[in-house]
DOGU-72744 format. One record per residue (C-alpha): x, y, z; residue number from 1. Coordinates in Angstrom, 2 decimals, always signed. Example, Ala and Ser with C-alpha at 12.3 -4.5 7.8 and 13.67 -1.06 7.14 Angstrom:
% DOGU-72744
{c1=+12.30&c2=-4.50&c3=+7.80&i=1}
{c1=+13.67&c2=-1.06&c3=+7.14&i=2}
This chain:
% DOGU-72744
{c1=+36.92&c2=+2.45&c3=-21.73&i=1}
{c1=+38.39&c2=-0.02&c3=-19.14&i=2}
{c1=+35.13&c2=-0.15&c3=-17.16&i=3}
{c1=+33.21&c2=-0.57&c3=-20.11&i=4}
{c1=+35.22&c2=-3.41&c3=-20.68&i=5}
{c1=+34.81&c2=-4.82&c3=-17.23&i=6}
{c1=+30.94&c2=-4.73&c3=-17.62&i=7}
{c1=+30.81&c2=-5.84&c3=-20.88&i=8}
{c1=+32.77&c2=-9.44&c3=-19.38&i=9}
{c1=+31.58&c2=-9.41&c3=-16.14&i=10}
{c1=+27.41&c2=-9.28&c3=-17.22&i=11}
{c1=+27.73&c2=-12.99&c3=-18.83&i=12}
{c1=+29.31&c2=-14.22&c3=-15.64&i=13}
{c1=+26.66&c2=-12.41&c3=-12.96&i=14}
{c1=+23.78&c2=-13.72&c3=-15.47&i=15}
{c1=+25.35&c2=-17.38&c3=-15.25&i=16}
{c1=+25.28&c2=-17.01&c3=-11.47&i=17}
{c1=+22.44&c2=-15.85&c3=-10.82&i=18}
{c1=+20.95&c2=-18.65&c3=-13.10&i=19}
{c1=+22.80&c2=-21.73&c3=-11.78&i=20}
{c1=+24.35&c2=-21.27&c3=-8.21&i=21}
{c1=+22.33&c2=-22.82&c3=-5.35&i=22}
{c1=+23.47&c2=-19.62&c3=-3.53&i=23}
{c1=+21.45&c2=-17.39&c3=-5.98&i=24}
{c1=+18.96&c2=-15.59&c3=-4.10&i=25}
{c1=+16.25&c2=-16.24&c3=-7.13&i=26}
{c1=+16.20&c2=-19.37&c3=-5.50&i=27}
{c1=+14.64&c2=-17.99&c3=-2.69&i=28}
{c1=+10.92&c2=-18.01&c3=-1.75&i=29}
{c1=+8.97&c2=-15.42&c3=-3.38&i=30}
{c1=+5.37&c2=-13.94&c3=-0.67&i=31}
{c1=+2.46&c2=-14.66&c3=-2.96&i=32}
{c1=-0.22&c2=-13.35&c3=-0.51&i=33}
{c1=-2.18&c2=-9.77&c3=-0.26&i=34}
{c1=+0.06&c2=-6.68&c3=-1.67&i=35}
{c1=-1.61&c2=-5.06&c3=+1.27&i=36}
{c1=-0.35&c2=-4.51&c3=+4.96&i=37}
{c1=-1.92&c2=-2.46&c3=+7.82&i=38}
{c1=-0.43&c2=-1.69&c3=+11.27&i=39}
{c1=-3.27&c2=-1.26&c3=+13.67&i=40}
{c1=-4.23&c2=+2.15&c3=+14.82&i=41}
{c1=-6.32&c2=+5.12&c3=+13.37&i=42}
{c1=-5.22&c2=+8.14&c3=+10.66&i=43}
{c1=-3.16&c2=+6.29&c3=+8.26&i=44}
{c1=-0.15&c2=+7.52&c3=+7.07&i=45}
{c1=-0.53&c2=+5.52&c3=+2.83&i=46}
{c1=+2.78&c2=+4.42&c3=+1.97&i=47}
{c1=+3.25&c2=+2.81&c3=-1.64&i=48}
{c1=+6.23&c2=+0.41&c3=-2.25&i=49}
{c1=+7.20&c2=+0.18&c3=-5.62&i=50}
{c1=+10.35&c2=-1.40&c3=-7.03&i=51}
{c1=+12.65&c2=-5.15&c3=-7.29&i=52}
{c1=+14.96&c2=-6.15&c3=-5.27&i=53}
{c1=+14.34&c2=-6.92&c3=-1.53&i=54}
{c1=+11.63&c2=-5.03&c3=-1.71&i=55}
{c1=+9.86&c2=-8.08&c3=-2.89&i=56}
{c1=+10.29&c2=-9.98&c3=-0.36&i=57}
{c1=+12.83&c2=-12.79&c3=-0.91&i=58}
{c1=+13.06&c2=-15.54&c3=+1.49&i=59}
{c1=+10.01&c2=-14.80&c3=+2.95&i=60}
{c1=+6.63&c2=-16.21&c3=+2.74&i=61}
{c1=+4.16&c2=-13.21&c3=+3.42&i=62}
{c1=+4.82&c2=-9.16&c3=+2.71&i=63}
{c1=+4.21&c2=-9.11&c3=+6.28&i=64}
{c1=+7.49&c2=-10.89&c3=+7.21&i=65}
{c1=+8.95&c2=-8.28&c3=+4.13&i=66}
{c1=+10.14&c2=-5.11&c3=+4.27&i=67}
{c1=+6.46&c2=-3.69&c3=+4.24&i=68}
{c1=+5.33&c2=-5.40&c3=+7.67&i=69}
{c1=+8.20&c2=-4.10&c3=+9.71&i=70}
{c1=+8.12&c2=-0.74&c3=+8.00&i=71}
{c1=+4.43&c2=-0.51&c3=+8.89&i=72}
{c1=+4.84&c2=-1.25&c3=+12.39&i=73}
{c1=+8.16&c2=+0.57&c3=+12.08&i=74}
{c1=+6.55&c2=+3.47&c3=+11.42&i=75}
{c1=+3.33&c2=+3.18&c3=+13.75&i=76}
{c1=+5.27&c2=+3.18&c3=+16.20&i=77}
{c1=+7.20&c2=+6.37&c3=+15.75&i=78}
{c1=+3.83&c2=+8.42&c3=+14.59&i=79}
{c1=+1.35&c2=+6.88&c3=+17.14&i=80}
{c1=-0.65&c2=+6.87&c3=+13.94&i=81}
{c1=-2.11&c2=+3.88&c3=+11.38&i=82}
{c1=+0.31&c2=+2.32&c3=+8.70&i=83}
{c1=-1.18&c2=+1.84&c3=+5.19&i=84}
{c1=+1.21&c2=-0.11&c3=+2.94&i=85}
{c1=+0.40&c2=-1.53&c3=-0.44&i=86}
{c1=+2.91&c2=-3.26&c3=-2.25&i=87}
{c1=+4.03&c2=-3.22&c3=-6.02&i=88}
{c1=+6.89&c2=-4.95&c3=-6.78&i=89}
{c1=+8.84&c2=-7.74&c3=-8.89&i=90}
{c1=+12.23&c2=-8.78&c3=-8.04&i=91}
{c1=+12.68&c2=-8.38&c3=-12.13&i=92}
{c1=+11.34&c2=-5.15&c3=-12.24&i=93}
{c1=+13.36&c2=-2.27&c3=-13.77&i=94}
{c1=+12.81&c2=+1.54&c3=-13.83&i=95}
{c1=+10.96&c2=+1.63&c3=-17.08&i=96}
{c1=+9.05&c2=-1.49&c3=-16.36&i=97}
{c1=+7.96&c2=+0.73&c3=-12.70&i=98}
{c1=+6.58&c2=+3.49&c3=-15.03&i=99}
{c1=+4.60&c2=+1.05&c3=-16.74&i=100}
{c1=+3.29&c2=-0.59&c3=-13.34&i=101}
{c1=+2.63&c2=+2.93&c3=-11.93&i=102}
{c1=+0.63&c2=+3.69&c3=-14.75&i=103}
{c1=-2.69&c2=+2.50&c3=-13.81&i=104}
{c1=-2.26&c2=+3.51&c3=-10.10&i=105}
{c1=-3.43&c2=+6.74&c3=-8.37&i=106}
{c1=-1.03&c2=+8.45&c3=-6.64&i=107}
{c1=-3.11&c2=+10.98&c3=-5.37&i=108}
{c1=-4.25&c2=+8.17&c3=-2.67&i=109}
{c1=-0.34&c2=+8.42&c3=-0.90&i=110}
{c1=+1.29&c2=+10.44&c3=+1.86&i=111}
{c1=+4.26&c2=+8.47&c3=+0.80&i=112}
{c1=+5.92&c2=+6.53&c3=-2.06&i=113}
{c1=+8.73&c2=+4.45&c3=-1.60&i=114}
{c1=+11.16&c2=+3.74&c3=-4.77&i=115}
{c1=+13.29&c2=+0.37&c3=-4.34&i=116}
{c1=+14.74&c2=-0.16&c3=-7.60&i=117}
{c1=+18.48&c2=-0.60&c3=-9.37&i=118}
{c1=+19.10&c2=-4.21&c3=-8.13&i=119}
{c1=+18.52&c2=-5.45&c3=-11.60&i=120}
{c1=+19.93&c2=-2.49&c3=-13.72&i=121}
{c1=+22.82&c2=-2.77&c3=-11.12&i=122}
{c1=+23.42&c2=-6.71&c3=-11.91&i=123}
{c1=+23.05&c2=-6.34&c3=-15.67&i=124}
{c1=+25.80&c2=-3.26&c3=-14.97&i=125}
{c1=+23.41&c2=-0.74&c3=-16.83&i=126}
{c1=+25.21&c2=+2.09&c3=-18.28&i=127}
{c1=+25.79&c2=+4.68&c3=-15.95&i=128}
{c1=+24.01&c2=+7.56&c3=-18.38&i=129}
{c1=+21.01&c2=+5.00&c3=-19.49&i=130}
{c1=+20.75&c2=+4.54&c3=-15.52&i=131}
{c1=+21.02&c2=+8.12&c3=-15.00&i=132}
{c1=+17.98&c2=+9.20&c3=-17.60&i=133}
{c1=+15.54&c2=+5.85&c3=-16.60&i=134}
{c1=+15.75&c2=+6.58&c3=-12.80&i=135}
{c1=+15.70&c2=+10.41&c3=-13.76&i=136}
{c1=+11.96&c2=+9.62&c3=-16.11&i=137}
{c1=+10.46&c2=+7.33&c3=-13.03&i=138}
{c1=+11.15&c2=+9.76&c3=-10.09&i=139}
{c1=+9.78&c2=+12.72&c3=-12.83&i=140}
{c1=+7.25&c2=+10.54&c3=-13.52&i=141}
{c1=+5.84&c2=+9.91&c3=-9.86&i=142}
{c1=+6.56&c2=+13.67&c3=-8.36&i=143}
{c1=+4.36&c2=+14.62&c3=-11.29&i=144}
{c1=+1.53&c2=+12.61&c3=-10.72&i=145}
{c1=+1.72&c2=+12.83&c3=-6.39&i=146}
{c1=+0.62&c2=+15.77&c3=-4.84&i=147}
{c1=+2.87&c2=+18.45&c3=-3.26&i=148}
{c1=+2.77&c2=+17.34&c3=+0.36&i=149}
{c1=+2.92&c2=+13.20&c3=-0.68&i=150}
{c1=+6.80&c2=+12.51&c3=+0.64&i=151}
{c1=+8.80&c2=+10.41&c3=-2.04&i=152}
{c1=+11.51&c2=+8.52&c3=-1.00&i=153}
{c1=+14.07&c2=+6.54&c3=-3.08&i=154}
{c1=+16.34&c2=+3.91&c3=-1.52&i=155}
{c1=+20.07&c2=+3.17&c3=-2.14&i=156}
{c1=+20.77&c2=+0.41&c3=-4.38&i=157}
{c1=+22.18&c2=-2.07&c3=-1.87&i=158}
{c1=+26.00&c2=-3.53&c3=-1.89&i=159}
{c1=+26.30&c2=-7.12&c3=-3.41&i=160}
{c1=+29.54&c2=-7.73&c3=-1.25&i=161}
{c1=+28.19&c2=-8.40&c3=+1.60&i=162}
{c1=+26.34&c2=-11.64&c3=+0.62&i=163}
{c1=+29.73&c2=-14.05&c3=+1.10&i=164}
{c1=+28.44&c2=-16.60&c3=-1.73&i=165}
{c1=+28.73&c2=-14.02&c3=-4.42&i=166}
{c1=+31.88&c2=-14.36&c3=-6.20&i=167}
{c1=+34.30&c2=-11.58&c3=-5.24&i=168}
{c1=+35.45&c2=-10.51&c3=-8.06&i=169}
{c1=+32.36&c2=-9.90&c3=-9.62&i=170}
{c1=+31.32&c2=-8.43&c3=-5.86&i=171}
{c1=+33.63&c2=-6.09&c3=-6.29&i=172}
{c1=+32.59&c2=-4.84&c3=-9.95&i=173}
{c1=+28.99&c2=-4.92&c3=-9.54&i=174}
{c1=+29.52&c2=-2.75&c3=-6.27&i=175}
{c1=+31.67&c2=-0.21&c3=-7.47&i=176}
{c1=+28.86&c2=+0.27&c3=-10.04&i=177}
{c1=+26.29&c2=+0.32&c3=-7.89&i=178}
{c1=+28.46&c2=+3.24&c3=-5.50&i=179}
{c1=+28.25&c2=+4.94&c3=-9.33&i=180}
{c1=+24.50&c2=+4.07&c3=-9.20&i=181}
{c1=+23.63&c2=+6.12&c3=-5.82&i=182}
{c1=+25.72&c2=+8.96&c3=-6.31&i=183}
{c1=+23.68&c2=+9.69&c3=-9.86&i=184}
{c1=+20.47&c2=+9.44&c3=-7.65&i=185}
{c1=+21.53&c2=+11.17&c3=-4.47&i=186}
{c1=+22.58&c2=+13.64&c3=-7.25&i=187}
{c1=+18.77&c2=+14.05&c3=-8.36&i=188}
{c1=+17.52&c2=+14.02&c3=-4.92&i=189}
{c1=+17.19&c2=+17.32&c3=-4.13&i=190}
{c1=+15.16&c2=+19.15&c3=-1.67&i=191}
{c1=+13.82&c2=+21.37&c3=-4.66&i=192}
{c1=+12.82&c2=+18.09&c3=-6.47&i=193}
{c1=+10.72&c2=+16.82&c3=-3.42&i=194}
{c1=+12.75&c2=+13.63&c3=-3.55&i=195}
{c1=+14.39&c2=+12.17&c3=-0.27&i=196}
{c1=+17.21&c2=+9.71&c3=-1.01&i=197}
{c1=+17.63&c2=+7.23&c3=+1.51&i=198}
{c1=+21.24&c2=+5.97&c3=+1.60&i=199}
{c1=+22.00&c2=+1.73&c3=+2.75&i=200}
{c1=+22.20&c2=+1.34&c3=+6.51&i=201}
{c1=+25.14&c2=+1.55&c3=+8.24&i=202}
{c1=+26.44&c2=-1.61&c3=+9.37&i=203}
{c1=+24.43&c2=-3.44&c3=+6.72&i=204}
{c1=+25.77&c2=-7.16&c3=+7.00&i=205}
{c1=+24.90&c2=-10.19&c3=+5.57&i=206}
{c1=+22.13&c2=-12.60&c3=+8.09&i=207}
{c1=+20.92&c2=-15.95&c3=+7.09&i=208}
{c1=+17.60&c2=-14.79&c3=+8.67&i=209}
{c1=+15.87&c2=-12.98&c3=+5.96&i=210}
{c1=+13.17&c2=-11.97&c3=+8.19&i=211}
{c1=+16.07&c2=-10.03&c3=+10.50&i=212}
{c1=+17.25&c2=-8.17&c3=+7.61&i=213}
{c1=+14.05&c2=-6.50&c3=+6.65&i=214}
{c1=+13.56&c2=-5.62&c3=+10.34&i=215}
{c1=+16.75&c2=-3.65&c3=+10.05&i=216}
{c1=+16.33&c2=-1.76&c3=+7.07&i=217}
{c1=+12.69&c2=-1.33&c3=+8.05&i=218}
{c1=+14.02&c2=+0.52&c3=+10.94&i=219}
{c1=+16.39&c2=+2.81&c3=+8.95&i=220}
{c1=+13.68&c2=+3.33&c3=+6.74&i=221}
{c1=+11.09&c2=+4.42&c3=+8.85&i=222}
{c1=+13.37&c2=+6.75&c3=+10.76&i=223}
{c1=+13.96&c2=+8.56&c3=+7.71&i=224}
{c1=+10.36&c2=+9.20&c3=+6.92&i=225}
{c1=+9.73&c2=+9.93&c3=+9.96&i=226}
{c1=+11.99&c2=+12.97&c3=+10.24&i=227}
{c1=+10.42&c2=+14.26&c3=+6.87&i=228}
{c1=+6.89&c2=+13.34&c3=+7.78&i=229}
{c1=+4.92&c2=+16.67&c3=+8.69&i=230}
{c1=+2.44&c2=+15.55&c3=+11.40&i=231}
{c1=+0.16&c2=+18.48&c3=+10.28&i=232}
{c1=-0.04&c2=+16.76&c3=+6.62&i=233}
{c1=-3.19&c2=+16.86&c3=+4.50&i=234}
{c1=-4.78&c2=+13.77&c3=+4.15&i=235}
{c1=-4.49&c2=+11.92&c3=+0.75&i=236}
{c1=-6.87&c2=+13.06&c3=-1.54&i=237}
{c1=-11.07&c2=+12.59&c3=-1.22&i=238}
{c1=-12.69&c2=+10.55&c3=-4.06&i=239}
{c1=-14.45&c2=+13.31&c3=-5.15&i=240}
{c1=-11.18&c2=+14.97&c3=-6.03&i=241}
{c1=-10.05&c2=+11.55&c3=-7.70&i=242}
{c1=-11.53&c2=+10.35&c3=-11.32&i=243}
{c1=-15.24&c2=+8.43&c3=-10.49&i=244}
{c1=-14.97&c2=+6.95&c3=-14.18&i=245}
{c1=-11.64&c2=+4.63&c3=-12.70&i=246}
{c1=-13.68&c2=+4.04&c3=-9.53&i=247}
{c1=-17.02&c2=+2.87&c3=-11.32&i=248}
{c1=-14.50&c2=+0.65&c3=-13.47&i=249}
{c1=-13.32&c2=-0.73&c3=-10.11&i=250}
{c1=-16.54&c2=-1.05&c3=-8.42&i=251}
{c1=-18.12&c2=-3.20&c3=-11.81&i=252}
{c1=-15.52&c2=-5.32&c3=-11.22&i=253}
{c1=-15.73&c2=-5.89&c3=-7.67&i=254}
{c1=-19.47&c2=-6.28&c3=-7.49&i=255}
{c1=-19.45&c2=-8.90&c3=-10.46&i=256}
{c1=-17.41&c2=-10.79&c3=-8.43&i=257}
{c1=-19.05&c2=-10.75&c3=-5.32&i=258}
{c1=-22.71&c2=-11.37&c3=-6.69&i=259}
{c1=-20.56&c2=-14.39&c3=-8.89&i=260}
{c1=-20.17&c2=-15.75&c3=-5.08&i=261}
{c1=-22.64&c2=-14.83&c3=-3.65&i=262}
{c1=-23.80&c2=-15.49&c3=-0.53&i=263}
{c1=-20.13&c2=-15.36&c3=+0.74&i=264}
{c1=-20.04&c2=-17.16&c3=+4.01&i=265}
{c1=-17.20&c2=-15.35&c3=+4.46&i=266}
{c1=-18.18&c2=-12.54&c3=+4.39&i=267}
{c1=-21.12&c2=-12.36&c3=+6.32&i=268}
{c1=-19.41&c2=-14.30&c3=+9.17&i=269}
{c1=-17.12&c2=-10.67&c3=+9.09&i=270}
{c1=-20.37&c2=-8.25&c3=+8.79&i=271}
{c1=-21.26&c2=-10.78&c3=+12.09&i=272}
{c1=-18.18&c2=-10.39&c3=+13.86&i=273}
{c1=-17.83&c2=-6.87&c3=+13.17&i=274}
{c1=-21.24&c2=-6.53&c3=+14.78&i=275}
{c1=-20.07&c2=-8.48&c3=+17.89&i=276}
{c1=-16.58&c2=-6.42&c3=+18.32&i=277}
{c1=-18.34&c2=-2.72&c3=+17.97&i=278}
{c1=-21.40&c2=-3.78&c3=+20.39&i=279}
{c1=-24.18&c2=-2.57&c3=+17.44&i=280}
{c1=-27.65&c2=-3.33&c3=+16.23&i=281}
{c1=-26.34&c2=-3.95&c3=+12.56&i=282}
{c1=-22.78&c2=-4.57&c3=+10.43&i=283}
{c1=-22.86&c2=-4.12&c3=+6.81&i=284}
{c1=-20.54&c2=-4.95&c3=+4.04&i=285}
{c1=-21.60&c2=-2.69&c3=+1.10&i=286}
{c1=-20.85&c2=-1.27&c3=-2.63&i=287}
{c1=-21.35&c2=+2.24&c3=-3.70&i=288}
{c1=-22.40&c2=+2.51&c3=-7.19&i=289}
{c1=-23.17&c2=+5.03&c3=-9.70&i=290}
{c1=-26.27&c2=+5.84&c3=-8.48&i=291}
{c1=-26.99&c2=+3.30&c3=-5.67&i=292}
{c1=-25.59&c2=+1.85&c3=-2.64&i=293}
{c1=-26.15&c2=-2.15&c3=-2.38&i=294}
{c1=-25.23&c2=-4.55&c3=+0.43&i=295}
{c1=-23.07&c2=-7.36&c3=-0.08&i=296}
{c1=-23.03&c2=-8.90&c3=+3.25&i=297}
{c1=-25.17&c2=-7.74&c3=+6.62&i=298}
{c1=-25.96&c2=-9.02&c3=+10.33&i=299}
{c1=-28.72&c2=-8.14&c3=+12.66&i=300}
{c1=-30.33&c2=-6.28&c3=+9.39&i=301}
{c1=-31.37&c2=-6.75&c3=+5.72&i=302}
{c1=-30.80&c2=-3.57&c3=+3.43&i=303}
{c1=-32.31&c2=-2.58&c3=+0.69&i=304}
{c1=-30.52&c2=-0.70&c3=-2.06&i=305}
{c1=-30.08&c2=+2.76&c3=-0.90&i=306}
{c1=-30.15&c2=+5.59&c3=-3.41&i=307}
{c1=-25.78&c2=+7.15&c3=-3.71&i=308}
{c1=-27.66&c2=+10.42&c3=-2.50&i=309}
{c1=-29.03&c2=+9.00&c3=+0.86&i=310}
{c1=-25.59&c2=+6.34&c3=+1.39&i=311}
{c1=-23.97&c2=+7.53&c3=+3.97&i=312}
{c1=-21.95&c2=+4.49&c3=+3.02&i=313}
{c1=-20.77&c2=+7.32&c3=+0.37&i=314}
{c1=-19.55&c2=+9.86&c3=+2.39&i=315}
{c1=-17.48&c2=+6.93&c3=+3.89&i=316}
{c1=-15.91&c2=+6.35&c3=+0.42&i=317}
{c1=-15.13&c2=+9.87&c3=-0.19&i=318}
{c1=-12.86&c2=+9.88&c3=+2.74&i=319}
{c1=-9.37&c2=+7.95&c3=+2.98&i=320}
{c1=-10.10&c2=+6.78&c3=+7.25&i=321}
{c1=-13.68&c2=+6.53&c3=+8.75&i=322}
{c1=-16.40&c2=+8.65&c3=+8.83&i=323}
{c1=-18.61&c2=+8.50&c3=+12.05&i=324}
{c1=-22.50&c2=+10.04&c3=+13.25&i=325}
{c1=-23.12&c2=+9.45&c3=+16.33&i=326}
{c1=-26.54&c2=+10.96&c3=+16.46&i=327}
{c1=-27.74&c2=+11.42&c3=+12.18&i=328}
{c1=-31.67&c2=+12.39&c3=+13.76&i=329}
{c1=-29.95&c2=+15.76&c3=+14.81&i=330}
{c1=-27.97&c2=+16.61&c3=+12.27&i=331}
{c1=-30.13&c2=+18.62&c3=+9.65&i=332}
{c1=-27.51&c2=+16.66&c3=+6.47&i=333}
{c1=-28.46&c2=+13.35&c3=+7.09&i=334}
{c1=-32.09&c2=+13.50&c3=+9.03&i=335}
{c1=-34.20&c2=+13.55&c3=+6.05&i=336}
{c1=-32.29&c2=+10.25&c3=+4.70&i=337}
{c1=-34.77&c2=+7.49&c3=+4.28&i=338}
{c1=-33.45&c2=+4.75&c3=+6.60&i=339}
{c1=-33.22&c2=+7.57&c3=+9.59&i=340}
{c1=-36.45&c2=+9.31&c3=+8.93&i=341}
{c1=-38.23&c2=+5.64&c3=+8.20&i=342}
{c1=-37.07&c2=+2.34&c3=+9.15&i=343}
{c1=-35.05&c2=+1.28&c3=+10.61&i=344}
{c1=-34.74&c2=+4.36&c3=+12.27&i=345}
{c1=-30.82&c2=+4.46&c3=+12.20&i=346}
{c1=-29.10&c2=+6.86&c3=+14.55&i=347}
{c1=-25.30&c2=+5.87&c3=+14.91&i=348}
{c1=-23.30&c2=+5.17&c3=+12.13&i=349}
{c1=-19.73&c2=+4.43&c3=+11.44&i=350}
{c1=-18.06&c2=+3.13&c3=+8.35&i=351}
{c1=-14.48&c2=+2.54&c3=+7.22&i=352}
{c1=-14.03&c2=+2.44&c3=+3.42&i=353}
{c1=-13.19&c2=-0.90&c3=+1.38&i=354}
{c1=-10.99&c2=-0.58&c3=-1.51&i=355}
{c1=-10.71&c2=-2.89&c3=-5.10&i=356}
{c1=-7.31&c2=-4.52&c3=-5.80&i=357}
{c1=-7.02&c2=-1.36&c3=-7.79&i=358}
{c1=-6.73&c2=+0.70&c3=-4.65&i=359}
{c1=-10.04&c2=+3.19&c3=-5.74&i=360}
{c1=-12.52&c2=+3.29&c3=-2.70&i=361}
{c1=-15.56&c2=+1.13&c3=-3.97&i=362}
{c1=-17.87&c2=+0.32&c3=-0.47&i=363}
{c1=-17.55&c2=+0.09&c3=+3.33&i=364}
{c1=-17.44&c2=-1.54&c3=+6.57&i=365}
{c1=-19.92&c2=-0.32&c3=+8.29&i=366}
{c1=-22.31&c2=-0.32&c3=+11.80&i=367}
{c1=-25.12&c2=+1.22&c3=+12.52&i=368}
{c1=-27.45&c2=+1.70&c3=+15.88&i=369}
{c1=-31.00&c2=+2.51&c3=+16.26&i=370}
{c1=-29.74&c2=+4.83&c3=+19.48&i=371}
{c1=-27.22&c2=+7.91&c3=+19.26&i=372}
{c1=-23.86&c2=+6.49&c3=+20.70&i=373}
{c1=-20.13&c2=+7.61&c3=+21.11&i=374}
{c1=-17.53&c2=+6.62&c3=+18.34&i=375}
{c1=-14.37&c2=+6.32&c3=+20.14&i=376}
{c1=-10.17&c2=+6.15&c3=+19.22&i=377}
{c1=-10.69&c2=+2.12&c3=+20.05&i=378}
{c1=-13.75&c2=+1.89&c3=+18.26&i=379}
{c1=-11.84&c2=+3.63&c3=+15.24&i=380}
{c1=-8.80&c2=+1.49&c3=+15.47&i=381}
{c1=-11.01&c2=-2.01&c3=+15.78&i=382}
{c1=-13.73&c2=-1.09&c3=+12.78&i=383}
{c1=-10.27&c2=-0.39&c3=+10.64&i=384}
{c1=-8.73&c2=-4.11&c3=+11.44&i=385}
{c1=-12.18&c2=-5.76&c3=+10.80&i=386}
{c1=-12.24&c2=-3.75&c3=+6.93&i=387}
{c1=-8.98&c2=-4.84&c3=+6.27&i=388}
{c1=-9.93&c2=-8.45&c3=+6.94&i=389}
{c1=-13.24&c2=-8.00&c3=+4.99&i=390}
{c1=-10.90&c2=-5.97&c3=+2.36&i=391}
{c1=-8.83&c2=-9.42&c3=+1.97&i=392}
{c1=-11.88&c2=-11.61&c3=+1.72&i=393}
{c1=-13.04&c2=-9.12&c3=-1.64&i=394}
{c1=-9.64&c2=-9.15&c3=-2.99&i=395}
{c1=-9.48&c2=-13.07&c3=-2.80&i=396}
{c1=-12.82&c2=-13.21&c3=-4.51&i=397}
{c1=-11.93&c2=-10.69&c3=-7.57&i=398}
{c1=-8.41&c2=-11.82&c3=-8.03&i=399}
């Protein structure tokens, strides 16, 4: 009874706070560029952030200066592998309103999700059982639809306290309710649920330089993962296990946009540098339809549209990292494919799938060769920097 009095008097005064002081940290900046950050390398581990909070990035201009650039090199640099993160968050957002955003997303595409949510349930001094049964439906909700081996991870609400311009008293109440908070979802976070809780770093103090604080906790985090991370993992899930109707919505949407621009300057100054950087005949930038392959930007070559069933811009889509042939004239699945049997008599061939704001795999990267050549680790890790740059330039054009 006494500490639902204490919320019930302290939640007008937080609110007020938050609204007015010059201290309030809604005051800070807010990144407003790509959800979407890649540490350079080749494999990619797929993290998904999801969540309010720090997690969005306040104080700091780009995600890459967030929490999701330092975890992605974070966590490179453990593995020795590629960091995929994509980014869905609102410093409003709540558990139920995460449900809602994860809705529309497949999961499927993740080795790892990472929940960052209770900062506003924990300043509005939610209920302990309402927080108990929302945070209860969201982790349900997102074991359910990831598969078995994906790794989901949900992070401690942080302390308040620590943040010196935050009024004490209330510091105090809205921490001892968040301590309630994280011992409900520690609670759930068992290692029969296939949910990791990831307790607040020790030592956690309060810095001025927000960009400092995410390197921290990006640290923490990634250690964590990486200690559950099986190095041996399958690889998130093909295209052709995921559902082509959402992927043909993406691509529609995608392609109107591009042939809306087109010629993109853009991006066929890309499809020219990534011609340059990988030494080849030809670049391409191109969209795999229902039935057909078309090119949306190209250097050293002009491409027709390309039948789905001789793309080998396809095969690129149905994979989550590149697909390479280094010689297609000897290998009996792709000889008879009109553009290697007939001009322009392609031999190499490497692509690195392009994906729609969405996240569904709708087109590739890609370089070709008239001559059989080696696809190496570098080669790999500098076709994967070029997509996500031409992967940018779509996403700027559709949003």
């Amino acid at each position: 009874m006494l500490d639902s009095l204490r919320r019930l008097l302290a939640r007008p005064l937080v609110a007020l706070w938050l609204a007015f002081s010059r201290h309030s940290w809604r005051r800070r900046v807010l990144p407003r560029d790509s959800p979407h950050v890649r540490a350079p390398g080749t494999n990619p581990d797929r993290v998904l952030i999801v969540g309010d909070g720090a997690a969005a990035g306040r104080g700091v201009l780009t995600h890459d200066l967030g929490l999701p650039g330092f975890l992605a090199r974070s966590l490179t640099e453990r593995t020795g592998r590629a960091t995929d993160v994509d980014v869905l968050v609102d410093d409003e957002m709540d558990t139920v309103a995460c449900v809602d955003a994860l809705a529309d997303v497949d999961l499927s595409q993740y080795d790892i999700v990472l929940l960052s949510t209770g900062a506003h349930e924990a300043l509005t001094l939610l209920a302990p059982a309402e927080w108990e049964a929302s945070v209860a439906a969201l982790v349900g909700f997102v074991r359910q639809r990831t598969p078995s081996a994906s790794l989901v991870f949900v992070l401690a609400v942080p302390q308040f306290g620590v943040n010196p311009h935050f009024p004490r008293r209330l510091a105090d109440i809205v921490d001892f309710h968040v301590g309630l908070m994280n011992t409900i979802t520690e609670d759930l976070a068992t290692p029969r649920s296939g949910i990791v809780f990831v307790p607040e770093s020790k030592g956690h103090v309060y810095e001025t330089a927000e960009a400092r604080v995410y390197e921290r906790w990006a640290d923490s985090i990634a250690q964590r993962i990486h200690e559950n991370l099986d190095p041996s993992r399958p690889a998130a899930a093909d295209t052709s296990e995921a559902d082509e109707q959402e992927r043909q919505h993406a691509f529609e949407e995608v392609e109107a946009a591009l042939q809306a621009a087109d010629p993109d300057p853009v991006l066929d100054g890309l499809a020219a540098d990534t011609r340059r950087a990988l030494g080849t005949e030809f670049a391409a930038v191109t969209l795999v339809g229902r039935d057909t392959q078309s090119t949306m930007a190209s250097s050293g070559i002009d491409l027709a549209t390309v039948p789905r069933g001789q793309s080998l811009c396809d095969l690129t889509v149905r994979r989550s990292s590149h697909f390479a042939v280094e010689d297609a004239s000897r290998d009996s699945r792709y000889a008879w494919y009109s553009m290697i049997a007939g001009e322009p008599g392609i031999r190499f061939y490497a692509g690195y799938p392009l994906e729609s704001p969405t996240g569904q795999r709708i087109g590739a990267l890609c370089v070709m060769d008239s001559k059989p050549r080696r696809f190496t680790p570098d080669d790999a890790a500098a076709l994967r920097t070029l997509a996500s740059k031409v992967q940018q330039r779509i996403y700027e054009v559709a949003s």
